[in-house]
N, C-alpha and C positions, 0 to 999 in steps of 0.2 A: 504494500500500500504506500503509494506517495502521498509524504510528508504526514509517516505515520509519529501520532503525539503519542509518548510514553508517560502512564499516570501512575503507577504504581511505583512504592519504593521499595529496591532491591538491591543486592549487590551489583556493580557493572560488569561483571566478567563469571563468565563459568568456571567451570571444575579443568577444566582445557585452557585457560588463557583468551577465547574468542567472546565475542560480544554477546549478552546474554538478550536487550534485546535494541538493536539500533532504531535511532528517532530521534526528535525532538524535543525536547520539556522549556515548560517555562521557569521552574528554577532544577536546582541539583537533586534530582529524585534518585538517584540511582548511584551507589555509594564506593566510591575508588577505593581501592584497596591496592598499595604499592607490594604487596607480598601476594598477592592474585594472579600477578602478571608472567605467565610463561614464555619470557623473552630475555636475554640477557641483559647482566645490568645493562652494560653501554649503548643499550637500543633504547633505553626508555629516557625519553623527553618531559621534563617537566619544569613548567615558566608562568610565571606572572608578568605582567606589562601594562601599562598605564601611559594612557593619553590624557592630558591636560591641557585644554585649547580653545582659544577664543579668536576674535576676527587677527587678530596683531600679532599673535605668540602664540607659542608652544612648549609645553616641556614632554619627553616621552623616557620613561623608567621600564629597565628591564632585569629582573633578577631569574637565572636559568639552570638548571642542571641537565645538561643534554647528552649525561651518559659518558663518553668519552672525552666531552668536551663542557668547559660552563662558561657561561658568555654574558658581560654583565656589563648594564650599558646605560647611560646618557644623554638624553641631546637636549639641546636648545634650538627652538627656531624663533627667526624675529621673520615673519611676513612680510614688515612696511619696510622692512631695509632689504630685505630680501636675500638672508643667508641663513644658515644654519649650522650646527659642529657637534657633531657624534662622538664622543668617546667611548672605547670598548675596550674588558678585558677579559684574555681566553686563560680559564684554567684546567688543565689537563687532568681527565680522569677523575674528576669528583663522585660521579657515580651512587648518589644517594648522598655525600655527605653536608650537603647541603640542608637535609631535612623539612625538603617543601611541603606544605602545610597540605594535607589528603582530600580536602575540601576548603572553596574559597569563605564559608561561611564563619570559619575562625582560625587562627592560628595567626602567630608573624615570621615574616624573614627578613634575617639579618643579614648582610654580609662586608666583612672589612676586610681591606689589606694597608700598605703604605699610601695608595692614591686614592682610595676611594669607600666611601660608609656609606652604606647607605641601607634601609632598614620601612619595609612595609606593616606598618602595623592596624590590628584591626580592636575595634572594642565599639560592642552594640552596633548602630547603624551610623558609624563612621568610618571610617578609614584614611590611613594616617601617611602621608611618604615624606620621608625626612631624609636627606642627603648631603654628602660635602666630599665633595671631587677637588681634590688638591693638582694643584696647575693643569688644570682643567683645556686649557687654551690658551696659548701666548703666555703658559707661566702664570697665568689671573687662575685662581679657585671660583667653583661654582657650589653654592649653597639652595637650598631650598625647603621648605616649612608649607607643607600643602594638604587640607585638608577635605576630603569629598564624604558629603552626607548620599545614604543609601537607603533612603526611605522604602518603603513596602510597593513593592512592583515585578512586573515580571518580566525576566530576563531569556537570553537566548543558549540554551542549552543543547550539544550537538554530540549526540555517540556514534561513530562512524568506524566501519571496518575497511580494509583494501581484501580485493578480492584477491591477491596476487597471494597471501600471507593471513593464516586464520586469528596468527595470534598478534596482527597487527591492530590497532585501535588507536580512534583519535577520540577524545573525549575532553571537549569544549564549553566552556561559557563566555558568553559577552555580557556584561553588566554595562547599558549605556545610562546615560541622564542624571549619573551624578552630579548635583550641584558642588562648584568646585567653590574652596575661597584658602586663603594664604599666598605664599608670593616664591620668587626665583629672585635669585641673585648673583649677578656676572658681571664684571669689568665696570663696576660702582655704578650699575644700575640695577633696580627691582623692578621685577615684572608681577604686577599684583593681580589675583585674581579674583573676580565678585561673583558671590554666588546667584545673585540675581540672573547673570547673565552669561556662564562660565560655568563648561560640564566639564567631565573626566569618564572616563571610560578603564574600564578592566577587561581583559586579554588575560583569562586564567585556562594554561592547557596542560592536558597530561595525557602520556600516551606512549603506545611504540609504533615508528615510522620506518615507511621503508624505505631506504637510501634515496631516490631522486622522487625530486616531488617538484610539482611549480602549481602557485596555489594563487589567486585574486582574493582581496578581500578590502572593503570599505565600509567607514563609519564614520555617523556625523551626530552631533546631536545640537538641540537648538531651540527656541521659542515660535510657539505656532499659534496662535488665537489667544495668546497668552498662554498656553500651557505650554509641559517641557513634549521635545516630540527627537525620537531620535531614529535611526536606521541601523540595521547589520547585513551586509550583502558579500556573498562569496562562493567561490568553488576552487576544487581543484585537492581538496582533504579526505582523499581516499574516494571512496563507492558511497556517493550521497542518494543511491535510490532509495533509500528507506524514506529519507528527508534529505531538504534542503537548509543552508544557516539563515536564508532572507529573511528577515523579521523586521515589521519597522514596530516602534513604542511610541504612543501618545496618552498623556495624563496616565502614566503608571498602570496600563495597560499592552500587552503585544497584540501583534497583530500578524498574523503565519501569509507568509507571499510566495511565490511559486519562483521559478527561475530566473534569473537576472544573468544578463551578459553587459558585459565588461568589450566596449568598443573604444579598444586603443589606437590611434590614428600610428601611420608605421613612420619609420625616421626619427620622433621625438616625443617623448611624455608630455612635454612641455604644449604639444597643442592641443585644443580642444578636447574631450572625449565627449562621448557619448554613451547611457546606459539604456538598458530595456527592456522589459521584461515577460514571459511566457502568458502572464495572465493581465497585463495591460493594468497592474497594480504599481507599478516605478518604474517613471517613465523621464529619463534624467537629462540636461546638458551641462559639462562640466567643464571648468574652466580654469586651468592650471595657475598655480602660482608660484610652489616650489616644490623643485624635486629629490627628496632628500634617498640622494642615489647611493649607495654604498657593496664594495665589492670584495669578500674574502678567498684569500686561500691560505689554505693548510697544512700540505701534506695531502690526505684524503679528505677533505673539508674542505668547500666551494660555495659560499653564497653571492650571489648578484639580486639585489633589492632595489627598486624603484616604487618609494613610499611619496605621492605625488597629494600636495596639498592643494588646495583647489574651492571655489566657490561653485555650489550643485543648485541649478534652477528647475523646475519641472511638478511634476505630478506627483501624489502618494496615495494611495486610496486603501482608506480602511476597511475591516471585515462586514462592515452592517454599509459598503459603499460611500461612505461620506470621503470626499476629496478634499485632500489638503494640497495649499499650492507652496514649494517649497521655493522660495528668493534668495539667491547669494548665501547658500547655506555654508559658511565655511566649515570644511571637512577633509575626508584623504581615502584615495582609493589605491590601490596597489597590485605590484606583479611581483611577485617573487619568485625563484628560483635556486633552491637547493640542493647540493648533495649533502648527506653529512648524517 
């Protein structure tokens, strides 16, 4: 059944490692267990990540255990001036010792070395990101004190299997519409953010992947009739026939949407896109601003990323059919491609 919802809660994983039952949910029904998983350590992927962003700025937080590899990152964007600057650090073979929290609903992670703190904490319906990246850029440190309330709503929950591989599984949540407030601080200026008008989003994945993957995915969130209204759009994370991630959320409600494709113009991120979708519910024009491109290799590790910030005008139509018209929505859609 396409874009079967799973309502029951159970363990995510059988007696085998394979998905017990793939689908959708509006929150975490279905309960990770990192000692369930029949796949070696170094294949299991697990990360949290956080967007922070409004028309002018951005901050985006990643703390990861990816098995053989842990990759723990940074950015800053300024839109009006039109730059951006990544810092990233790879550490070898962590493999669990990270101790990512088994569900996004509570736990924290911490992680330090000589360059970098930085520490996601949670308590009741807040969540906390606190950080300070020593010489960060040109030898300046970047601090940040940022706070996103997570009031009662429903989020986009994704268990997906690859056909390739039984005991592969992606098992996903997007938490959009946090209202964000606290600030960023780089090269003796603050980038403040107001919760009136300023979300955050959470990127919480866990799972075992199979070596090459190249996956699209976009989010945006924003003010729509005066309520909060946000999106999740993507493919490309294994065998989505059970479901699809499309979901848009308005006033603390989702809203389940069918396929979207991701219309990349060829030559440059940088112009126009275009979105679309199977059931004529996101129907997008997008309009680039920055492209925060970024390219690794490792050894055996290869990512090319083009995370593309952009203002999305167009259509969104809810489940009971009401149309919402989406203006300069600043957001970001993306192309990814990895080995690893």
């Amino acid at each position: 059944m396409r874009n079967h919802e799973v309502t029951n809660i159970q363990p995510l994983l059988k007696e085998d490692g394979s998905l017990r039952e793939p689908g959708w949910s509006r929150r975490l029904l279905q309960t990770y267990d990192r000692d369930m998983i029949k796949a070696p350590r170094f294949r299991i992927k697990e990360w949290d990540y956080y967007l922070v962003l409004n028309e002018d700025f951005a901050g985006a937080f990643t703390l990861s255990d990816d098995g053989y590899i842990g990759l723990q990152s940074v950015s800053l964007l300024n839109f009006k001036e039109g730059w951006e600057h990544t810092e990233t650090i790879l550490n070898p073979f962590p493999m669990g010792k990270f101790h990512m929290p088994q569900t996004s609903e509570e736990g924290d992670v911490v992680y330090r070395d000589k360059h970098l703190h930085m520490g996601f904490f949670q308590k009741g319906q807040k969540r906390q990101i606190r950080c300070r990246y020593k010489n960060f850029y040109q030898e300046k440190s970047f601090s940040c004190d940022i706070v996103l309330e997570q009031p009662k709503m429903d989020t986009m929950v994704i268990a997906t299997p690859w056909r390739k591989k039984k005991t592969a599984f992606y098992y996903n949540q997007k938490i959009n519409c946090m209202p964000a407030s606290g600030s960023m601080t780089f090269d003796g200026k603050t980038y403040t953010f107001s919760k009136e008008t300023d979300f955050g989003t959470l990127d919480w994945g866990r799972g075992v992947w199979t070596y090459d993957n190249r996956w699209y995915w976009g989010s945006g969130n924003g003010i729509i009739n005066g309520k909060p209204f946000g999106f999740n759009i993507g493919y490309g994370f294994g065998d989505t026939s059970a479901a699809s991630e499309n979901m848009l959320f308005y006033d603390g409600k989702g809203h389940k949407i069918d396929d979207v494709e991701f219309h990349i113009p060829e030559g440059s991120y940088m112009k126009p896109w275009t979105f679309s979708s199977s059931d004529g519910r996101f129907e997008m024009d997008f309009v680039p601003v920055l492209d925060r491109a970024a390219k690794t290799s490792a050894l055996i590790i290869e990512s090319d990323q083009h995370q593309v910030f952009g203002r999305m005008s167009g259509k969104a139509v809810l489940d009971d059919g009401t149309e919402l018209e989406v203006k300069d929505l600043m957001c970001f859609a993306e192309d990814v491609h990895n080995r690893y």
